[in-house]
C-alpha positions as CSV (number, residue, x, y, z in Angstrom):
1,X,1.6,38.4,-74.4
2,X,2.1,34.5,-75.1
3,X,5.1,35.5,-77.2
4,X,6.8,37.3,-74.5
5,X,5.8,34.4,-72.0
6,X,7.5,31.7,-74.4
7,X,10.4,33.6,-74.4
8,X,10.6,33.9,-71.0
9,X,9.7,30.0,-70.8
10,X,13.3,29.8,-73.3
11,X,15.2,32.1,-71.0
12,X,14.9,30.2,-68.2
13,X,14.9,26.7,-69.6
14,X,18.5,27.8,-70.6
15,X,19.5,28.4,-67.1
16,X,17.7,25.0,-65.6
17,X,17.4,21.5,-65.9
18,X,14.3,20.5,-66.4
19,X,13.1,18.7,-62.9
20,X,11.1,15.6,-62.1
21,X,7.3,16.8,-61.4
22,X,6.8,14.5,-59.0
23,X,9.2,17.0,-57.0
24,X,6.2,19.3,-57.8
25,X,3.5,16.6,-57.0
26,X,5.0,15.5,-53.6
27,X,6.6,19.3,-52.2
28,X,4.4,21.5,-53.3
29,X,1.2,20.9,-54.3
30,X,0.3,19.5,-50.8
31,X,1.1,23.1,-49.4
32,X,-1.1,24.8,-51.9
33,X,-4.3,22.8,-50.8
34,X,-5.0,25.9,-48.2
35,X,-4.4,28.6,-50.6
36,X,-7.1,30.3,-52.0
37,X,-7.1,30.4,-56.0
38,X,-7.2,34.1,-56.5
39,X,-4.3,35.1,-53.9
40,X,-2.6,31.8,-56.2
41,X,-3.5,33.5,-59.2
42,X,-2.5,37.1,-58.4
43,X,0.9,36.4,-56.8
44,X,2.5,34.2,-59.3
45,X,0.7,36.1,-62.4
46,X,-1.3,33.7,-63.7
47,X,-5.5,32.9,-64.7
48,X,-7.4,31.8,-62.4
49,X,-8.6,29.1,-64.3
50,X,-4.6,27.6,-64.6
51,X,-4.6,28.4,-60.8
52,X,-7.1,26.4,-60.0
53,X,-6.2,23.3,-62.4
54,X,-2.7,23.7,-60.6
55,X,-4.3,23.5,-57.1
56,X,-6.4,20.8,-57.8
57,X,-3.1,18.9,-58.9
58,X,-4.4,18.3,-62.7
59,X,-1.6,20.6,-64.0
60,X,2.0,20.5,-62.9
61,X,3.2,24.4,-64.0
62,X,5.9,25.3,-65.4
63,X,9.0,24.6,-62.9
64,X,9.8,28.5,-63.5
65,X,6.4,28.9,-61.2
66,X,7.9,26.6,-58.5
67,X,9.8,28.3,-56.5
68,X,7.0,30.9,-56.0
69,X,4.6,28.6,-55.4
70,X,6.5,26.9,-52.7
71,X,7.0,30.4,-51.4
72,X,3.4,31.5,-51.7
73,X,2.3,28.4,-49.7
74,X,5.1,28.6,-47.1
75,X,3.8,32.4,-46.4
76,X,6.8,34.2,-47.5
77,X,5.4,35.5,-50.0
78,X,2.2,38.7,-49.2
């Protein structure tokens, strides 16, 4: 499984430029404070140890995760 994820990690770093985490830091994160760890977990695909570092803001994910993050927070995701 961590194969296929780095692979999908190359895939999209290809298409993207890397972006400034303090985009991460300042728009999203704030909007995550309210959502529960598990629903962060099971929507985006992820442990819910790494959910809950990423909620806590003492990880900045992957910016492949950001868009559905934002989503997930905004409600337009579930």
């Amino acid at each position: 499984k961590m194969r296929q994820r780095m692979k999908e990690i190359r895939a999209w770093e290809a298409q993207h430029p890397r972006p400034d985490p303090e985009v991460f830091r300042c728009e999203i994160l704030p909007l995550l404070r309210t959502v529960p760890v598990r629903r962060i977990a099971r929507e985006v695909g992820i442990s819910l140890r790494y959910a809950s570092l990423i909620r806590r803001g003492e990880y900045v994910p992957h910016p492949r995760w950001w868009e559905a993050l934002r989503d997930l927070a905004m409600g337009t995701i579930g």
